[in-house]
C-alpha positions as CSV (number, residue, x, y, z in Angstrom):
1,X,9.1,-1.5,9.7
2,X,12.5,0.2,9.7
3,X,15.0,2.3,12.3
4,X,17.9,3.9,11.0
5,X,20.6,5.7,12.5
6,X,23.2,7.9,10.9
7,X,26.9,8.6,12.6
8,X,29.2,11.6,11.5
9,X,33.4,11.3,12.4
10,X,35.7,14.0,12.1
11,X,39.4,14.4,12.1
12,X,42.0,16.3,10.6
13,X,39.9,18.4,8.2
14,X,37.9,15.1,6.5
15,X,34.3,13.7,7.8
16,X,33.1,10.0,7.5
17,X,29.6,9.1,8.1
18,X,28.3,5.4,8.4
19,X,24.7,4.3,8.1
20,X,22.8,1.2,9.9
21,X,19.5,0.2,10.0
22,X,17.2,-1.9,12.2
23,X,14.4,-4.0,10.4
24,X,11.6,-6.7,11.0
25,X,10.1,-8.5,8.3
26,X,6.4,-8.9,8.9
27,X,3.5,-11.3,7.5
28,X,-0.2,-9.5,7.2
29,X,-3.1,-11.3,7.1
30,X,-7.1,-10.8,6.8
31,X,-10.5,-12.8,8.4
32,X,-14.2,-11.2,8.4
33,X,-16.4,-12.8,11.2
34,X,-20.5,-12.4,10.7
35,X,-22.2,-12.1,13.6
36,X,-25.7,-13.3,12.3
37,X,-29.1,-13.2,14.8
38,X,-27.5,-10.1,16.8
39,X,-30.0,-9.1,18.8
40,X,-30.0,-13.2,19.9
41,X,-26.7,-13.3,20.8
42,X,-27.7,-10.1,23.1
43,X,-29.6,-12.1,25.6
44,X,-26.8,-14.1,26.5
45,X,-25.4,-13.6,30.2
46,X,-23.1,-11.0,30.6
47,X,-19.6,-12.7,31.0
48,X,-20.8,-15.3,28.5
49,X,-19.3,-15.5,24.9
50,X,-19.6,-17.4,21.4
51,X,-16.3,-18.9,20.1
52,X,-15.9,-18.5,16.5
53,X,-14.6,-21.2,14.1
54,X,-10.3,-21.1,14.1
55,X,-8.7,-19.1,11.1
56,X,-5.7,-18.9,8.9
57,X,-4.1,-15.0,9.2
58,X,-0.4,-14.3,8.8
59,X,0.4,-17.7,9.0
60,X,-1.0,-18.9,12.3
61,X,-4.3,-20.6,13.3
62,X,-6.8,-18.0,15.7
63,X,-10.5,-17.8,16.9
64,X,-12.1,-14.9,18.2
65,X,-14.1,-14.8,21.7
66,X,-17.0,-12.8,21.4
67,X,-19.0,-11.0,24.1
68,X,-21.9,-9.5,23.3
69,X,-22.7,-8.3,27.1
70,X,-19.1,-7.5,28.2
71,X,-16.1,-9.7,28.8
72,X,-16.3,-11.6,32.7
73,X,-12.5,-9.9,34.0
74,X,-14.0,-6.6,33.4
75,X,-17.8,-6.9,33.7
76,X,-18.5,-3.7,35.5
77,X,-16.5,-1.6,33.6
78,X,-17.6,-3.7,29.8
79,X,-21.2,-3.3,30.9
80,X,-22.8,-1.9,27.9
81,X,-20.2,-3.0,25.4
82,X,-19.7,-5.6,23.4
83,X,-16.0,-7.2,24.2
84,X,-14.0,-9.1,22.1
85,X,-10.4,-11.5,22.2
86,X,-8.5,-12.8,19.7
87,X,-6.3,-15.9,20.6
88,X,-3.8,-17.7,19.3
89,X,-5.0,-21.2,18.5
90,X,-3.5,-23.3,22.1
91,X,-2.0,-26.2,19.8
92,X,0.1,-23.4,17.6
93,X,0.8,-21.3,20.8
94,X,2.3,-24.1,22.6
95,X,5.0,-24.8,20.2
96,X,5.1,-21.5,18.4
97,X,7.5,-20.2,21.1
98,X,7.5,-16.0,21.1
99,X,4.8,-14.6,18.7
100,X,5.4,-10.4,17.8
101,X,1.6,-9.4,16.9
102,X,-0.4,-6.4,16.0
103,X,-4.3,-6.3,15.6
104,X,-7.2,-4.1,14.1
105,X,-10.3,-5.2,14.4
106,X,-13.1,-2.5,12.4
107,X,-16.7,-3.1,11.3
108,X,-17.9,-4.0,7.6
109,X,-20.3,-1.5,7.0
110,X,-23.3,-2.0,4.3
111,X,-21.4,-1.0,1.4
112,X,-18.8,-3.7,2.0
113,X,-16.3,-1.2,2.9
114,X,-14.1,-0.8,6.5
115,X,-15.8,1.5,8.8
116,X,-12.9,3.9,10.0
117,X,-14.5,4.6,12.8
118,X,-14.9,1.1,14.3
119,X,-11.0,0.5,13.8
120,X,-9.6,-0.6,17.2
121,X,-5.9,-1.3,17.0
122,X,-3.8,-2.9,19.2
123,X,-0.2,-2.0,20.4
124,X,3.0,-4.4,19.5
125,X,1.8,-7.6,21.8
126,X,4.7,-10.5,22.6
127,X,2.7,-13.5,22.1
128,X,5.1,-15.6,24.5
129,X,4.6,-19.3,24.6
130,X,3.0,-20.4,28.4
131,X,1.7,-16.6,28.9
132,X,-1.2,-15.0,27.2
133,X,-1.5,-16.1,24.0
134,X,-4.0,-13.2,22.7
135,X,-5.3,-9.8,23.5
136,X,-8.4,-8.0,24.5
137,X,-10.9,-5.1,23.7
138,X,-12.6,-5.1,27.0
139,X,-14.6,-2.4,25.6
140,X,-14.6,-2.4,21.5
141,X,-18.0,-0.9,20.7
142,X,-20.6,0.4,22.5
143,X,-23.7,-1.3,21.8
144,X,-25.6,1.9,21.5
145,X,-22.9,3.1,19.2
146,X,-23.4,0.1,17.4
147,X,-26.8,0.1,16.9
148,X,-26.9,3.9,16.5
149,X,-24.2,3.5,13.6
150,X,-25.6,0.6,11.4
151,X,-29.0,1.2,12.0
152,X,-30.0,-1.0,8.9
153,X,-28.4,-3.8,10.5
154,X,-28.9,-6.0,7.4
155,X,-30.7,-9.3,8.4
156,X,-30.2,-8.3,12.0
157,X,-26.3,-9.3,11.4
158,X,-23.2,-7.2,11.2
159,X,-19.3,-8.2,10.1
160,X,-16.1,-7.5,11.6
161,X,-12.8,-7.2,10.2
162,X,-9.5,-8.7,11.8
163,X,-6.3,-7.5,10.4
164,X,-3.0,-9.3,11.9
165,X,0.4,-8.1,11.5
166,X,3.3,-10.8,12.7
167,X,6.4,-9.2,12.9
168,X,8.7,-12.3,12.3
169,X,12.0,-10.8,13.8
170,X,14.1,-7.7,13.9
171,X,17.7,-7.9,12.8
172,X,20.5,-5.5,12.7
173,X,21.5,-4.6,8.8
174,X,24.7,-3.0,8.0
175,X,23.9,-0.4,5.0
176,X,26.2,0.0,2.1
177,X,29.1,2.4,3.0
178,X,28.6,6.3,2.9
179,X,30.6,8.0,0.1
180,X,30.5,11.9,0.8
181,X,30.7,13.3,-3.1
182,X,31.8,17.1,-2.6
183,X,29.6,19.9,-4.3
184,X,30.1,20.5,-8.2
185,X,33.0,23.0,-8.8
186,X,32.9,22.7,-12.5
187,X,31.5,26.5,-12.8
188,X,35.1,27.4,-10.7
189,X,37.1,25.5,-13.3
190,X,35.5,26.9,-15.9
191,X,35.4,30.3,-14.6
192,X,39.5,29.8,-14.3
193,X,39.8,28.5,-17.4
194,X,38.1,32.1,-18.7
195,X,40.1,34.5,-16.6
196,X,43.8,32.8,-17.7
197,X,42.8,32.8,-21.3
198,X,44.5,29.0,-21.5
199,X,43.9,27.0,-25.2
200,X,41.4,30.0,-26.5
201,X,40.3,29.9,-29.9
202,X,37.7,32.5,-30.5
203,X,38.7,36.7,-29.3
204,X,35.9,38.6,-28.9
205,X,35.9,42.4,-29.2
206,X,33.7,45.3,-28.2
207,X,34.1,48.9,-27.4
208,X,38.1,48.5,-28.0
209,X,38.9,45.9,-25.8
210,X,39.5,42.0,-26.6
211,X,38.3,38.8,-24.3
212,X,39.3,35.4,-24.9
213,X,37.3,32.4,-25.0
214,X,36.3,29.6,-26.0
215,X,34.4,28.4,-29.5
216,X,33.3,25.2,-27.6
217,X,31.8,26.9,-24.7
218,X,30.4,29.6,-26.5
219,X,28.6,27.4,-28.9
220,X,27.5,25.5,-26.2
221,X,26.0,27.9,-24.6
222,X,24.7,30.3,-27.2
223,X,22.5,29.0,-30.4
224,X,23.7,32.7,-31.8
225,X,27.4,32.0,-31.4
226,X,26.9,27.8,-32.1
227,X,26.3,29.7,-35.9
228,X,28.9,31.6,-35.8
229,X,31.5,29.2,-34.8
230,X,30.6,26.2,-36.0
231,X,27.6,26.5,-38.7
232,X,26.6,27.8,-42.4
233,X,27.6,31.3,-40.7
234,X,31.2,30.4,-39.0
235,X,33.8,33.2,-39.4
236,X,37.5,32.2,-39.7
237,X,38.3,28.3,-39.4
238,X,37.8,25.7,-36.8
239,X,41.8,24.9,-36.3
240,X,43.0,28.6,-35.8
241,X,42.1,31.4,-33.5
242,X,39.1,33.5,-35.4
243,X,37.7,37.2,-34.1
244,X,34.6,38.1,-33.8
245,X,33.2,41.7,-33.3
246,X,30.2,42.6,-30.8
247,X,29.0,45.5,-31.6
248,X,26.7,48.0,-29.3
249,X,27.5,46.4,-26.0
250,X,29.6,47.8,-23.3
251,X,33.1,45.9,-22.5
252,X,32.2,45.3,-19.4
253,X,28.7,43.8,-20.2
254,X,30.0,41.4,-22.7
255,X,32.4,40.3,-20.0
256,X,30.0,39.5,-16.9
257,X,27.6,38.3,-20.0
258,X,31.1,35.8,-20.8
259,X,31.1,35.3,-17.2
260,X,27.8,33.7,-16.6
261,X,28.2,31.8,-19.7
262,X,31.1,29.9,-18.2
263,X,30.3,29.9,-14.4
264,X,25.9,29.7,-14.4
265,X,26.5,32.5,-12.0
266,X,26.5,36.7,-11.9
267,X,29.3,38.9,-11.0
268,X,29.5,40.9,-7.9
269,X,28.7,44.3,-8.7
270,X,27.5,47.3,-6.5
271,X,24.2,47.9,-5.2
272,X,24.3,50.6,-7.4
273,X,25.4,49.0,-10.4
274,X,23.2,46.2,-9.9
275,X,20.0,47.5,-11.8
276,X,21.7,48.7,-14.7
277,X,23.8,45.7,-15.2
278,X,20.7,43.6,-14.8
279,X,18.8,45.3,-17.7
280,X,22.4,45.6,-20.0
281,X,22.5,41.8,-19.6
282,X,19.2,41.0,-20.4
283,X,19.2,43.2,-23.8
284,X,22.4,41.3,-24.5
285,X,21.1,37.9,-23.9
286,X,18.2,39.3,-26.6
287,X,19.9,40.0,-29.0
């Protein structure tokens, strides 16, 4: 069980941002009650209830009150339901000091399995130590419901679930500090390193006019070119500048096709261009 809060600084054209986070560590733990000779326990006086045996869940002792006829606070308004209490064991309660808790309490049904529908949970309840050390379900199940639901009441018994949740305490925790990493510009430096021509080793020509690049890029990016430059089908050497010749491709193609080799990204061309640059682009990347 977590909060977490984010905080954003700015000043003089940088941002910081710090992260925190509020936490509780928490103990679960698990009990199934039988309720054997129900339809017994159902004459009892309403107000009246069975005590169960204590339990170990989440690291603390409880029993559970149960009520088949309603609880005795309530008894008007329980009337028709069967009531139930969980408590926190007097001996632990009186020494245990403030005790977080959660509860669900559900119905087993024939197959073994949780009946969803039966699940009654609780809201985060301070168990403080001289107050009340428990909580109610005035009204957990209906009888009728009950009866309605597990019909085949197996040897005129049914089981309930109890599922506890201790939350042991909640403590401030400072997160590790919050590095900002700015967005990749490597296409820009690349792109840059294209446009001035710097420490090319490859020229490429078509339709009269020359582009510089780069054999390490262009092999990187092309399995064509990777043959030309640097396997069985190189042209020139690998330590001086070689030329090779594109032929059937427009100049300007070859240069947004150069373009999105080194930047990932398209050139800006017209609306009207755009279709036709589109399609010269994709014959060229064919080929």
């Amino acid at each position: 069980m977590s909060v977490s809060a984010l905080s954003v600084g700015r000043s003089s054209g940088t941002s910081q941002a710090s992260s925190s986070f509020i936490t509780a560590a928490a103990a679960t733990g698990t009990h199934q009650l039988k309720i054997d000779s129900y339809s017994l326990t159902k004459s009892l006086q309403r107000g009246a209830h069975i005590k169960s045996s204590n339990f170990q869940a989440a690291g603390y002792s409880w029993y559970i009150n149960y009520f088949p006829n309603g609880c005795g606070r309530l008894i008007k308004r329980a009337r028709g339901y069967l009531s139930l209490q969980l408590v926190l064991d007097g001996a632990v309660a009186a020494t245990a000091g403030s005790v977080m808790a959660q509860f669900t309490l559900s119905v087993i049904n024939s197959a073994g399995l949780q009946e969803r529908t039966t699940a009654r949970k609780s809201p985060v309840h301070n168990l403080a130590r001289g107050g009340a050390a428990g909580w109610w379900f005035f009204k957990y199940m209906s009888k009728a419901d009950l009866e309605s639901k597990f019909r085949d009441l197996k040897d005129d018994s049914f089981t309930l679930q109890c599922d506890v949740v201790i939350i042991d305490r909640f403590r401030a925790v400072k997160a590790a500090p919050f590095v900002e990493v700015p967005p990749p510009d490597l296409h820009r430096h690349l792109g840059e390193l294209l446009f001035s021509g710097e420490a090319s080793d490859v020229t490429l020509q078509a339709g009269g006019e020359t582009f510089s690049a780069h054999r390490c890029v262009l092999a990187a990016r092309s399995p064509v070119f990777k043959a030309k430059l640097l396997g069985s089908m190189k042209e020139g050497t690998s330590t001086t500048n070689c030329a090779i010749g594109i032929e059937d491709i427009e100049p300007r193609v070859l240069q947004a096709v150069l373009h999105f080799m080194y930047t990932d990204m398209l050139q800006e061309v017209s609306k009207e261009e755009e279709a036709a640059m589109s399609q010269h682009l994709l014959e060229a990347a064919d080929r």
